[in-house]
PDB file with SEQRES, HELIX, SHEET and CRYST1 records, atoms N, CA, C and O in Angstrom:
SEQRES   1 A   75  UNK UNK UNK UNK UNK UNK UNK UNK UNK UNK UNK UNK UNK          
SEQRES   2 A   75  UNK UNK UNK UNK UNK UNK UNK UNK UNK UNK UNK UNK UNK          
SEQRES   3 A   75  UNK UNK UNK UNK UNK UNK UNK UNK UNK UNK UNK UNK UNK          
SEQRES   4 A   75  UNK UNK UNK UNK UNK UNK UNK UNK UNK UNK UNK UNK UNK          
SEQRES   5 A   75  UNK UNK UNK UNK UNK UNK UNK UNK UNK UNK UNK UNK UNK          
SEQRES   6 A   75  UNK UNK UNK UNK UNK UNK UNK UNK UNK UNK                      
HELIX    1 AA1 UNK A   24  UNK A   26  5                                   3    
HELIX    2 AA2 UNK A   43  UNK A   46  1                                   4    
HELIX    3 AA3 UNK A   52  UNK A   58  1                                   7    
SHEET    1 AA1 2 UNK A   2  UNK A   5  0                                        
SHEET    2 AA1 2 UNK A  14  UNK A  17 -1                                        
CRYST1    1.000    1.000    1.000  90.00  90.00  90.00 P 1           1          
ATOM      1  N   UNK A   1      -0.031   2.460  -1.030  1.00  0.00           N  
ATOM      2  CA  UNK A   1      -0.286   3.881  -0.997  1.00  0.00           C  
ATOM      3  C   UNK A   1      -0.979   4.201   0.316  1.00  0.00           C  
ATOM      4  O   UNK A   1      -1.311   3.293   1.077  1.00  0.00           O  
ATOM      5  N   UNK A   2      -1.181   5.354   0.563  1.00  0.00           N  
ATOM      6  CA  UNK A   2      -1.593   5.900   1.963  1.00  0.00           C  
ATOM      7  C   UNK A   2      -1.602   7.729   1.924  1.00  0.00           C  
ATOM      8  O   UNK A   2      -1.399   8.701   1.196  1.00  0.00           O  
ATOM      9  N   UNK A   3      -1.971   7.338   3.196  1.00  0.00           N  
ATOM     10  CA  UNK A   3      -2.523   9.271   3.364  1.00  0.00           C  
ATOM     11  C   UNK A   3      -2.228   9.285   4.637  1.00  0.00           C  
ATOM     12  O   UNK A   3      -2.334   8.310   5.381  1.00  0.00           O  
ATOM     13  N   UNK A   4      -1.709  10.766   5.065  1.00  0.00           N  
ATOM     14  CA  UNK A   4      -1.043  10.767   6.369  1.00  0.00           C  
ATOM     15  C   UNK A   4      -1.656  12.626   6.716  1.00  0.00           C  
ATOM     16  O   UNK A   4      -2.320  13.292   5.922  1.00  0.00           O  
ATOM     17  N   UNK A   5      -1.278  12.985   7.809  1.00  0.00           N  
ATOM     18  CA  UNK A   5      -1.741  13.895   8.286  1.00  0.00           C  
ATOM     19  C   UNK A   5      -1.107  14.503   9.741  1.00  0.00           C  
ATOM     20  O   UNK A   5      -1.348  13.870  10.769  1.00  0.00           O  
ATOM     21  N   UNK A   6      -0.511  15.410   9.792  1.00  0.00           N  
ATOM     22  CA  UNK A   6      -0.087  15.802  11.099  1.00  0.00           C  
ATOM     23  C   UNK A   6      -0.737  17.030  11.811  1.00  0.00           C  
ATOM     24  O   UNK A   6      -0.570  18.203  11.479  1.00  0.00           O  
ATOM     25  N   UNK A   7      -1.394  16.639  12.694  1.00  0.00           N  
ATOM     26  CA  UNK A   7      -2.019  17.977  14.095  1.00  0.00           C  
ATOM     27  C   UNK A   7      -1.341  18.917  14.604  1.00  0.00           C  
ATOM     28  O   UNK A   7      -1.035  18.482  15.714  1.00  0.00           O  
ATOM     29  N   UNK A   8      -1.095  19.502  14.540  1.00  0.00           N  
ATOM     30  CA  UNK A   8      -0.605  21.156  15.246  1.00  0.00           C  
ATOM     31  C   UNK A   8      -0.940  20.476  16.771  1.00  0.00           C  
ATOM     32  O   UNK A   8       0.098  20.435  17.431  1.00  0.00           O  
ATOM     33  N   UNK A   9      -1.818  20.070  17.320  1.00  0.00           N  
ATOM     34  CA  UNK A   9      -1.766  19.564  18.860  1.00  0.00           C  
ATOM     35  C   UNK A   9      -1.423  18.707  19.024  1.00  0.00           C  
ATOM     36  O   UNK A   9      -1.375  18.490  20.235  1.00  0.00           O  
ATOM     37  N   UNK A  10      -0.931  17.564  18.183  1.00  0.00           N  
ATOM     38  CA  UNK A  10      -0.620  16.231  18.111  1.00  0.00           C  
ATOM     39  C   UNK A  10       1.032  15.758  18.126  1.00  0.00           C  
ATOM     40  O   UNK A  10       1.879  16.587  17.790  1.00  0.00           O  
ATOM     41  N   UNK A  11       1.317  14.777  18.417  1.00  0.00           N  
ATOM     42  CA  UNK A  11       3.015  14.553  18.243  1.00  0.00           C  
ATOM     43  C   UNK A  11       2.972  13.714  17.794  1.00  0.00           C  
ATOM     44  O   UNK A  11       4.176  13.461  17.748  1.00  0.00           O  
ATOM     45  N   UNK A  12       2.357  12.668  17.192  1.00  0.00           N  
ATOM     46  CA  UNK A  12       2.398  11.509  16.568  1.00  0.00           C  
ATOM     47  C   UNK A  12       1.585  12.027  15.170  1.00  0.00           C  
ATOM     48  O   UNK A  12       0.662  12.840  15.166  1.00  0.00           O  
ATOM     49  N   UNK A  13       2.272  11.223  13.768  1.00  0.00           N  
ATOM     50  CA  UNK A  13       0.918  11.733  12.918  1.00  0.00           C  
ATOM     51  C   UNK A  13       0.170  10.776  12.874  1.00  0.00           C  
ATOM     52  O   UNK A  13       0.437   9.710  13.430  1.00  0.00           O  
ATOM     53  N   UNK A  14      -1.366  11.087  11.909  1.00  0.00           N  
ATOM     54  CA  UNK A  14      -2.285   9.888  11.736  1.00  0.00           C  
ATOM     55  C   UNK A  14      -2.236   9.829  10.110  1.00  0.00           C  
ATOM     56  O   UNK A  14      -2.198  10.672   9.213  1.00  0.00           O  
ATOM     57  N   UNK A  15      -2.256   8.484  10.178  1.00  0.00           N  
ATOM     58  CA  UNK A  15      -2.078   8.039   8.658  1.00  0.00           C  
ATOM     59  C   UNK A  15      -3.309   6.878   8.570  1.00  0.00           C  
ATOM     60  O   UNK A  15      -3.802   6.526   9.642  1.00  0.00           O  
ATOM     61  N   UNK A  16      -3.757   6.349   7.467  1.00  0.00           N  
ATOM     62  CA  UNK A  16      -4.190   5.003   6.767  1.00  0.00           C  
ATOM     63  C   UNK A  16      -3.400   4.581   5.731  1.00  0.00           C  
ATOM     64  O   UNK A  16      -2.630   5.235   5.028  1.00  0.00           O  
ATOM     65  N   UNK A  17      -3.747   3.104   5.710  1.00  0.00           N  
ATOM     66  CA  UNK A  17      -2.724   2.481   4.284  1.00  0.00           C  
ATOM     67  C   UNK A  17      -4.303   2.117   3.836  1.00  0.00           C  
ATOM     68  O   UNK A  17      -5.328   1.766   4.422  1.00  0.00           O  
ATOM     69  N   UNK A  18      -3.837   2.451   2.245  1.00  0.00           N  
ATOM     70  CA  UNK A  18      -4.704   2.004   1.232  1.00  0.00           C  
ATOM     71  C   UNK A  18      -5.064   0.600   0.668  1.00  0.00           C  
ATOM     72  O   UNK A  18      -4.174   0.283  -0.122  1.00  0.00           O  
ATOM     73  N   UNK A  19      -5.966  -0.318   0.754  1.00  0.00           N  
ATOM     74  CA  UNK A  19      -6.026  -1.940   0.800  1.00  0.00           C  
ATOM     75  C   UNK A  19      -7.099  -1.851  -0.578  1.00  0.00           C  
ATOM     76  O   UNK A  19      -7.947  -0.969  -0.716  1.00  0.00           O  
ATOM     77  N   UNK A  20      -6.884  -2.806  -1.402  1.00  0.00           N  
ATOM     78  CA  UNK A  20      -7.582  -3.468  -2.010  1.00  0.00           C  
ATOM     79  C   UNK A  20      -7.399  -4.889  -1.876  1.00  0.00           C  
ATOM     80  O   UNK A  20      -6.500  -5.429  -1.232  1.00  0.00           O  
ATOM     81  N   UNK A  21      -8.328  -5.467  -2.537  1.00  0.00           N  
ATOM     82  CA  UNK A  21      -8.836  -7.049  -2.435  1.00  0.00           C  
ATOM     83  C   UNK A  21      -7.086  -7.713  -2.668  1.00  0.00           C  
ATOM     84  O   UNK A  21      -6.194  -7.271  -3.391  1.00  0.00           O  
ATOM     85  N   UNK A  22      -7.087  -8.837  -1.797  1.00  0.00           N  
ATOM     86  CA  UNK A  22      -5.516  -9.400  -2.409  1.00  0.00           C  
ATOM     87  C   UNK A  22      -5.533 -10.104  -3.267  1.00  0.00           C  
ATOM     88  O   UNK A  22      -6.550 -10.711  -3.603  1.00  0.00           O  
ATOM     89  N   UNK A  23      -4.208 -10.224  -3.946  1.00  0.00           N  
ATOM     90  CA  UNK A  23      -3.723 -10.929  -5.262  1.00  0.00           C  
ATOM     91  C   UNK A  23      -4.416 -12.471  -4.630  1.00  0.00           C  
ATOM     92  O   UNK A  23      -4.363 -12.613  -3.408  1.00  0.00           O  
ATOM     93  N   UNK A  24      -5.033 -13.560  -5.444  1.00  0.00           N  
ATOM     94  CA  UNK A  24      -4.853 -14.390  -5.871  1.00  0.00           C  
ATOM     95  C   UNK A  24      -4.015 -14.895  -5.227  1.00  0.00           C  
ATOM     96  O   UNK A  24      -4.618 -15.611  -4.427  1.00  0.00           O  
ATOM     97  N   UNK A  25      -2.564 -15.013  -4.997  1.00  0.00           N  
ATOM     98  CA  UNK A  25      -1.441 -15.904  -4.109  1.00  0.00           C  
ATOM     99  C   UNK A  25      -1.559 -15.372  -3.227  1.00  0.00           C  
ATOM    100  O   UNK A  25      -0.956 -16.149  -2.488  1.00  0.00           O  
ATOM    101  N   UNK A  26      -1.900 -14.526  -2.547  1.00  0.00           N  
ATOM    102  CA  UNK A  26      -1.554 -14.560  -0.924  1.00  0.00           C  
ATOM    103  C   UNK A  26      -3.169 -13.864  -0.050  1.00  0.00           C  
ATOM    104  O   UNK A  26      -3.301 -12.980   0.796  1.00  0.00           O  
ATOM    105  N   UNK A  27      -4.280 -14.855  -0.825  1.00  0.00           N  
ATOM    106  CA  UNK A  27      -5.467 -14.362  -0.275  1.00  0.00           C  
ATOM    107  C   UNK A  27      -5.979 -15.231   0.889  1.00  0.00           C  
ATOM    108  O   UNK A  27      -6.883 -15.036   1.701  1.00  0.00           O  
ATOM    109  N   UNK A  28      -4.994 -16.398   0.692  1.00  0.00           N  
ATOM    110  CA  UNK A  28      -5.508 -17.684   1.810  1.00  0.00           C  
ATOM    111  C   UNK A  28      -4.704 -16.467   2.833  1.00  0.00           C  
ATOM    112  O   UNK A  28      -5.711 -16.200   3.490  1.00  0.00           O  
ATOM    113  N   UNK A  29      -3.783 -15.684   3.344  1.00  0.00           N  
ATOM    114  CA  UNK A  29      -3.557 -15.302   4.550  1.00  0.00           C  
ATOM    115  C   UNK A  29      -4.232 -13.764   4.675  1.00  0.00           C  
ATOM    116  O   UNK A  29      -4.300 -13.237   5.785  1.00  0.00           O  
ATOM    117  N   UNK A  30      -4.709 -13.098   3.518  1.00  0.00           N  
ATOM    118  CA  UNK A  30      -5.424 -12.341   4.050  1.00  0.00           C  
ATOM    119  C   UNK A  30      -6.524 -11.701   3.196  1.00  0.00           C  
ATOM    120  O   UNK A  30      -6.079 -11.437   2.079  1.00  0.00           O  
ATOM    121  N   UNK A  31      -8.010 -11.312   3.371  1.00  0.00           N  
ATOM    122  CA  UNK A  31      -8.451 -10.692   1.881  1.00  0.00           C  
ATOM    123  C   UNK A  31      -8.536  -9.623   1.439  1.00  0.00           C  
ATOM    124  O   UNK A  31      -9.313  -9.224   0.572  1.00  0.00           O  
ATOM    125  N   UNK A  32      -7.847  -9.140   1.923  1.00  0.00           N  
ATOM    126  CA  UNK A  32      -6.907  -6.938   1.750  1.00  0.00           C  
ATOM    127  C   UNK A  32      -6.042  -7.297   1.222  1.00  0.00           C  
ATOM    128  O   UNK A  32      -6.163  -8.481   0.910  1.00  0.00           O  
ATOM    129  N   UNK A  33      -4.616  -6.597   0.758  1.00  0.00           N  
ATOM    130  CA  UNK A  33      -3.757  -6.014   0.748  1.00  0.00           C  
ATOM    131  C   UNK A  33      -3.661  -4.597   0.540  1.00  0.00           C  
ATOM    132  O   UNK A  33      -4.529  -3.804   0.176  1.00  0.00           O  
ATOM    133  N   UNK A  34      -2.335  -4.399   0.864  1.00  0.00           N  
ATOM    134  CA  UNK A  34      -1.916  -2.884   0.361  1.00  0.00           C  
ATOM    135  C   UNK A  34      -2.162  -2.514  -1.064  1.00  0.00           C  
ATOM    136  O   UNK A  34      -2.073  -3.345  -1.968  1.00  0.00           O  
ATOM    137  N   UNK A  35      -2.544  -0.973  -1.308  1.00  0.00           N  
ATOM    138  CA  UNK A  35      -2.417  -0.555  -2.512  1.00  0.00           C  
ATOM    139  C   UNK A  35      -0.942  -0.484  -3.447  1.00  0.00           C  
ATOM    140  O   UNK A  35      -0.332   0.482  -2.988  1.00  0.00           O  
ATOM    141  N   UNK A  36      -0.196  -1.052  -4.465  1.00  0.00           N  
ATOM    142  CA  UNK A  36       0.378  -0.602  -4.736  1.00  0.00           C  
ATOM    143  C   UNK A  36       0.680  -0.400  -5.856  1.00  0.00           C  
ATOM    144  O   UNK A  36       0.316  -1.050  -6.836  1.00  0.00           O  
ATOM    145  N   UNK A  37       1.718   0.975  -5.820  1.00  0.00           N  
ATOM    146  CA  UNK A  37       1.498   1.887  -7.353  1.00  0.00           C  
ATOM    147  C   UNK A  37       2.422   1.427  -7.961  1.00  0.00           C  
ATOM    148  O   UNK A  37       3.575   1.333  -7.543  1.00  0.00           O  
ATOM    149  N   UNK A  38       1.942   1.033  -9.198  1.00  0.00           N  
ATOM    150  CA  UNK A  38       3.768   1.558 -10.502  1.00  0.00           C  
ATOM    151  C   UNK A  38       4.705   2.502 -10.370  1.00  0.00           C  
ATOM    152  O   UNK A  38       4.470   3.501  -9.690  1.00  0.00           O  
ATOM    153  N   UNK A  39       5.632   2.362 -10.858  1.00  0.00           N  
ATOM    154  CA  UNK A  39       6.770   3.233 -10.441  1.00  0.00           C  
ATOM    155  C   UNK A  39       6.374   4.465 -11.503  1.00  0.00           C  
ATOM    156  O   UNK A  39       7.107   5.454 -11.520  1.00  0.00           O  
ATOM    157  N   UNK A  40       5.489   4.415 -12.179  1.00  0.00           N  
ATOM    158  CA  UNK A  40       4.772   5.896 -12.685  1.00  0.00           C  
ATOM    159  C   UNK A  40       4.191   6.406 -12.487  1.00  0.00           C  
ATOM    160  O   UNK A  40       3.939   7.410 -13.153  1.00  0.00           O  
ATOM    161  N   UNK A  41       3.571   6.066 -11.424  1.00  0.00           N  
ATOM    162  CA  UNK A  41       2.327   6.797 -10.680  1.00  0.00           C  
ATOM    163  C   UNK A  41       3.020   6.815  -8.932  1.00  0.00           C  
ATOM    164  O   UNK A  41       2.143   6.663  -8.082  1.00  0.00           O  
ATOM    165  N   UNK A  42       4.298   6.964  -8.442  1.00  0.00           N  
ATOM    166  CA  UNK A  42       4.725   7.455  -7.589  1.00  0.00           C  
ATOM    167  C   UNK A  42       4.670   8.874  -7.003  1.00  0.00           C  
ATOM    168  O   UNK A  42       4.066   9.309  -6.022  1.00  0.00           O  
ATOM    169  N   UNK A  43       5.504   9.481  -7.922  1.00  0.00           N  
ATOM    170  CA  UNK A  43       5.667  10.515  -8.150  1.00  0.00           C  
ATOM    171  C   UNK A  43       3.587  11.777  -8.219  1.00  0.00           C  
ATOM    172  O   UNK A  43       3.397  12.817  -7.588  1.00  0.00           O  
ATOM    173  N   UNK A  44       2.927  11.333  -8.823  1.00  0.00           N  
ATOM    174  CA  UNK A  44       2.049  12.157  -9.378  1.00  0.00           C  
ATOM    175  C   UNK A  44       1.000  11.522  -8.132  1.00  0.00           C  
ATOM    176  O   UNK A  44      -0.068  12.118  -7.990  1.00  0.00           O  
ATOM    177  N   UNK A  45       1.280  10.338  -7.237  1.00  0.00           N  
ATOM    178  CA  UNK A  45       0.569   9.810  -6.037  1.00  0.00           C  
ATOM    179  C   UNK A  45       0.792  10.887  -4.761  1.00  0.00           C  
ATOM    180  O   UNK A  45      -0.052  11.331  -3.983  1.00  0.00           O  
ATOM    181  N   UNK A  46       2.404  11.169  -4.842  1.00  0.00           N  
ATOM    182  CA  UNK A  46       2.935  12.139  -3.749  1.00  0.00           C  
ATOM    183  C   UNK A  46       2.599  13.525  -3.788  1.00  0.00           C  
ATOM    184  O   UNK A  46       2.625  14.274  -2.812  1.00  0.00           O  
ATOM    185  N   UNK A  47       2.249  13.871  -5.080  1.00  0.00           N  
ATOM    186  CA  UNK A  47       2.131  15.240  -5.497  1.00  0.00           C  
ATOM    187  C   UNK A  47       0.746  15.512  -5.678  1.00  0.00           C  
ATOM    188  O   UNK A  47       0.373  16.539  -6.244  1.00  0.00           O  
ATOM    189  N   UNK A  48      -0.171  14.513  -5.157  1.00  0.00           N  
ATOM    190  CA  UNK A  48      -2.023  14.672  -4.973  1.00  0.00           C  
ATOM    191  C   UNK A  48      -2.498  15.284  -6.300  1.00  0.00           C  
ATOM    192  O   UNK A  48      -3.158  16.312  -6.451  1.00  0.00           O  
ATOM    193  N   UNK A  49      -2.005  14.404  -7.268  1.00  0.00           N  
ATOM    194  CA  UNK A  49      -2.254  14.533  -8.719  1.00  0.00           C  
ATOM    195  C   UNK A  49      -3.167  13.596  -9.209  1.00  0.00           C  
ATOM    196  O   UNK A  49      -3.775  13.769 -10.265  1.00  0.00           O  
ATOM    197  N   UNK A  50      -3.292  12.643  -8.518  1.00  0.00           N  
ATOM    198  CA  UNK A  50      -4.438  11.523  -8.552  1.00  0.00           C  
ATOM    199  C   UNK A  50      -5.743  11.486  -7.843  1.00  0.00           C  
ATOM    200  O   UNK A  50      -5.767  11.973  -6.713  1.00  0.00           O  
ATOM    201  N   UNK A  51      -6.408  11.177  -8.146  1.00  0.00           N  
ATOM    202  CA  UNK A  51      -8.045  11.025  -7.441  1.00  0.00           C  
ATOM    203  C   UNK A  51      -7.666   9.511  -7.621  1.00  0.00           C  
ATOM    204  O   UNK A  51      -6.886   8.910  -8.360  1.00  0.00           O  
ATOM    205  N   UNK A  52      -8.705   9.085  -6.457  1.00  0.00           N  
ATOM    206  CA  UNK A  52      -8.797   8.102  -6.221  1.00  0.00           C  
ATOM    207  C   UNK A  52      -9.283   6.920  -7.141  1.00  0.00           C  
ATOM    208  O   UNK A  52      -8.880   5.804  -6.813  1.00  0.00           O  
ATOM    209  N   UNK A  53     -10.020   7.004  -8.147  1.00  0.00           N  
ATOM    210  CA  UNK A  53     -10.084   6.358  -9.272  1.00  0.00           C  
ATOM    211  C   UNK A  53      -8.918   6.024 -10.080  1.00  0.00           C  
ATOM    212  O   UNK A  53      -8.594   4.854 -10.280  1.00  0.00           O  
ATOM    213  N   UNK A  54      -8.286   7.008 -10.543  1.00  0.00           N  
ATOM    214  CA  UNK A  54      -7.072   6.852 -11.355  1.00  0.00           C  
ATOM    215  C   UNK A  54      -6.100   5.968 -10.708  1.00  0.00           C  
ATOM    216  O   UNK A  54      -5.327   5.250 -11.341  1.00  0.00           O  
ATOM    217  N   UNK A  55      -6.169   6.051  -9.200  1.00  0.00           N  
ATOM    218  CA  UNK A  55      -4.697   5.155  -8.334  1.00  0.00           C  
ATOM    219  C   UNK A  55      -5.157   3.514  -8.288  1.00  0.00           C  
ATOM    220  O   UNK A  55      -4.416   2.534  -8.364  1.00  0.00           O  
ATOM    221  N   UNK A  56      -6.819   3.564  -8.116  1.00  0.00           N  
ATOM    222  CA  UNK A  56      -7.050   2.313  -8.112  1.00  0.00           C  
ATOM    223  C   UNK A  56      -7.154   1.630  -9.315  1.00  0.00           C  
ATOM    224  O   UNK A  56      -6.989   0.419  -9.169  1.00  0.00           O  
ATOM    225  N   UNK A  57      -7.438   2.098 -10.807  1.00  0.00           N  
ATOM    226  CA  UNK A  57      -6.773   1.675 -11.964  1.00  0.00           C  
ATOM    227  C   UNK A  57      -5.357   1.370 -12.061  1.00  0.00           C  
ATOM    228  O   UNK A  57      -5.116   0.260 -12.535  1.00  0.00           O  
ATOM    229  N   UNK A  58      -4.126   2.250 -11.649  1.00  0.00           N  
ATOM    230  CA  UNK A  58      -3.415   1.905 -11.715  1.00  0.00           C  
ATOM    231  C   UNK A  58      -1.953   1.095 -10.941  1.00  0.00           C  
ATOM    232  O   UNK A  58      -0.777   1.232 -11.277  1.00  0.00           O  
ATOM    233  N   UNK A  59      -2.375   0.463 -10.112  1.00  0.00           N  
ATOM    234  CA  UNK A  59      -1.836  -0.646  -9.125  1.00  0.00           C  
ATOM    235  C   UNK A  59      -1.312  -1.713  -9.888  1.00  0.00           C  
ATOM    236  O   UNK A  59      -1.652  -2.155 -10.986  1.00  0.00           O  
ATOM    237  N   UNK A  60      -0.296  -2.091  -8.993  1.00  0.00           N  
ATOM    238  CA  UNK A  60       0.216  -2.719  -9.319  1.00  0.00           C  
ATOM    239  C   UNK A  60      -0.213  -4.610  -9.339  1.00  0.00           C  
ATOM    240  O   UNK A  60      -0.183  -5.271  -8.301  1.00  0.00           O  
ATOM    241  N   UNK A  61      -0.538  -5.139 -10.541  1.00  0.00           N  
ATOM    242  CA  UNK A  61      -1.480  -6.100 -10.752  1.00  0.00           C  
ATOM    243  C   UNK A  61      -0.713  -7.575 -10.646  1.00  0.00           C  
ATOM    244  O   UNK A  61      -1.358  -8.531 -10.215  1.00  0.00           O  
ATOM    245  N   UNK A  62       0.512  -7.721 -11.000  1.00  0.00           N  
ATOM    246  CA  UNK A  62       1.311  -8.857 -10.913  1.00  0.00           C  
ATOM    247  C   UNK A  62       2.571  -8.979  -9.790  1.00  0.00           C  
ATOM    248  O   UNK A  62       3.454  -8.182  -9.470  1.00  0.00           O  
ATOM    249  N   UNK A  63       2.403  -9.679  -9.560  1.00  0.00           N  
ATOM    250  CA  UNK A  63       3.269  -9.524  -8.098  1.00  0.00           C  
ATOM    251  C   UNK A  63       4.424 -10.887  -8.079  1.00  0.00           C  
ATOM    252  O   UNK A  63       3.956 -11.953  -8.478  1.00  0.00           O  
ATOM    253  N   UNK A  64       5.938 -10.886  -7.621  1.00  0.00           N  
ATOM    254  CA  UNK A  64       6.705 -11.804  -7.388  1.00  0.00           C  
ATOM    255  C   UNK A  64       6.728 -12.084  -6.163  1.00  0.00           C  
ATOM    256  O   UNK A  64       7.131 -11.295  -5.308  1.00  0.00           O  
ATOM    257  N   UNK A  65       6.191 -13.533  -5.870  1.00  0.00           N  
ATOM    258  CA  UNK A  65       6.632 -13.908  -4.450  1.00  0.00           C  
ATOM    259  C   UNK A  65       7.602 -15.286  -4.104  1.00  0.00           C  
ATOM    260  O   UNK A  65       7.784 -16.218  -4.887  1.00  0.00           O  
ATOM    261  N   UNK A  66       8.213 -15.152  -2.623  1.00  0.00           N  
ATOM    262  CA  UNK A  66       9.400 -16.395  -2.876  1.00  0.00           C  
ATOM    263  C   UNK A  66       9.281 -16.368  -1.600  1.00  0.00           C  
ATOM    264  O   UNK A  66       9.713 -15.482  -0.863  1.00  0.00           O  
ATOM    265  N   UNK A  67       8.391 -17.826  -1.120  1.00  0.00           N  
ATOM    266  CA  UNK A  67       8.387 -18.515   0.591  1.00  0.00           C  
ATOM    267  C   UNK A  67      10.144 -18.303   1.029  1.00  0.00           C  
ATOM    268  O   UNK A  67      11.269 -18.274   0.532  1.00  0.00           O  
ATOM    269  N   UNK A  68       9.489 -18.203   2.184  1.00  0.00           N  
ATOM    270  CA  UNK A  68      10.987 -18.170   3.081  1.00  0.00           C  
ATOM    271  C   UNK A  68      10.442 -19.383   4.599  1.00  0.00           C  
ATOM    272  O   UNK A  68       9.404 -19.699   5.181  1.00  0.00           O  
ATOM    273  N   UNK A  69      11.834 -19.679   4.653  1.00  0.00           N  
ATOM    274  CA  UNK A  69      11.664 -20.703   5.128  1.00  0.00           C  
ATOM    275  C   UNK A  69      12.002 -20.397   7.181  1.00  0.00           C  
ATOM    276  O   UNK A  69      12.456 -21.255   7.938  1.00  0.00           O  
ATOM    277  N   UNK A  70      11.659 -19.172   7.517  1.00  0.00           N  
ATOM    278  CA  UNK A  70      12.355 -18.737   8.628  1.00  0.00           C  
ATOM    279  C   UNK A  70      11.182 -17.985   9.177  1.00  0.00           C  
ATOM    280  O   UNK A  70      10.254 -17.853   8.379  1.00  0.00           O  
ATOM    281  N   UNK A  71      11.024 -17.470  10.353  1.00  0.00           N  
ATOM    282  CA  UNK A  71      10.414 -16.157  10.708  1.00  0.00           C  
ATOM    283  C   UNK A  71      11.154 -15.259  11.201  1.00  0.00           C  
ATOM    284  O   UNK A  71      11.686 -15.522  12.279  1.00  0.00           O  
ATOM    285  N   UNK A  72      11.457 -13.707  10.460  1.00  0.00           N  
ATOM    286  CA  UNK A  72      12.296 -12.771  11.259  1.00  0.00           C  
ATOM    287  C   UNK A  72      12.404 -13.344  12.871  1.00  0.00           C  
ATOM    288  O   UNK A  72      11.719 -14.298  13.240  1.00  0.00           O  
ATOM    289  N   UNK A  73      13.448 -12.566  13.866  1.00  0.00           N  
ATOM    290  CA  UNK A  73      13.344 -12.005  14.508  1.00  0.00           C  
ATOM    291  C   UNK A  73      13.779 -10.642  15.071  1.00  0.00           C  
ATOM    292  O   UNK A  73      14.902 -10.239  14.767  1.00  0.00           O  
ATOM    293  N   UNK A  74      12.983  -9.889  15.874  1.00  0.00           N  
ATOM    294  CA  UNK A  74      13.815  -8.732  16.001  1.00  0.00           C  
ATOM    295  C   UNK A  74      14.002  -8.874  17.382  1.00  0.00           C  
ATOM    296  O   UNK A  74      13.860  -7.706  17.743  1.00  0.00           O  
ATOM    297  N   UNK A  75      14.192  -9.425  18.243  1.00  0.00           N  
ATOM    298  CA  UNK A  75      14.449  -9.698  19.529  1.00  0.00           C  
ATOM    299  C   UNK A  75      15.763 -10.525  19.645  1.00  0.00           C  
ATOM    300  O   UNK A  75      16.175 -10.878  20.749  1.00  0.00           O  
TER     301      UNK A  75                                                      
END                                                                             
């Protein structure tokens, strides 16, 4: 989740991404992650129907992950 914002003098907007503590599996690489919502609290996230309590109750708590054995490139 995140919050964004665009300037009337500005051409770029300014945003933050929302971090809580990371899952358990992927805290050895960092101790944030992103906030993220259930697919029921999308909708009512976009529409500033949530306070910030309610979004951080409802995140998404179990997570699927699957090593890859490559590093992108985009070059």
């Amino acid at each position: 989740a995140g919050l964004y914002r665009m300037d009337d003098n500005e051409t770029l907007p300014r945003f933050v991404i929302l971090t809580q503590p990371a899952a358990p599996k992927i805290e050895f690489i960092h101790h944030r992650m992103p906030v993220i919502l259930t697919n029921d609290y999308h909708k009512p996230w976009l529409d500033n129907q949530l306070d910030t309590q309610e979004l951080m109750e409802n995140t998404l708590d179990s997570l699927q992950y699957e090593p890859i054995n490559f590093q992108p490139s985009f070059f």
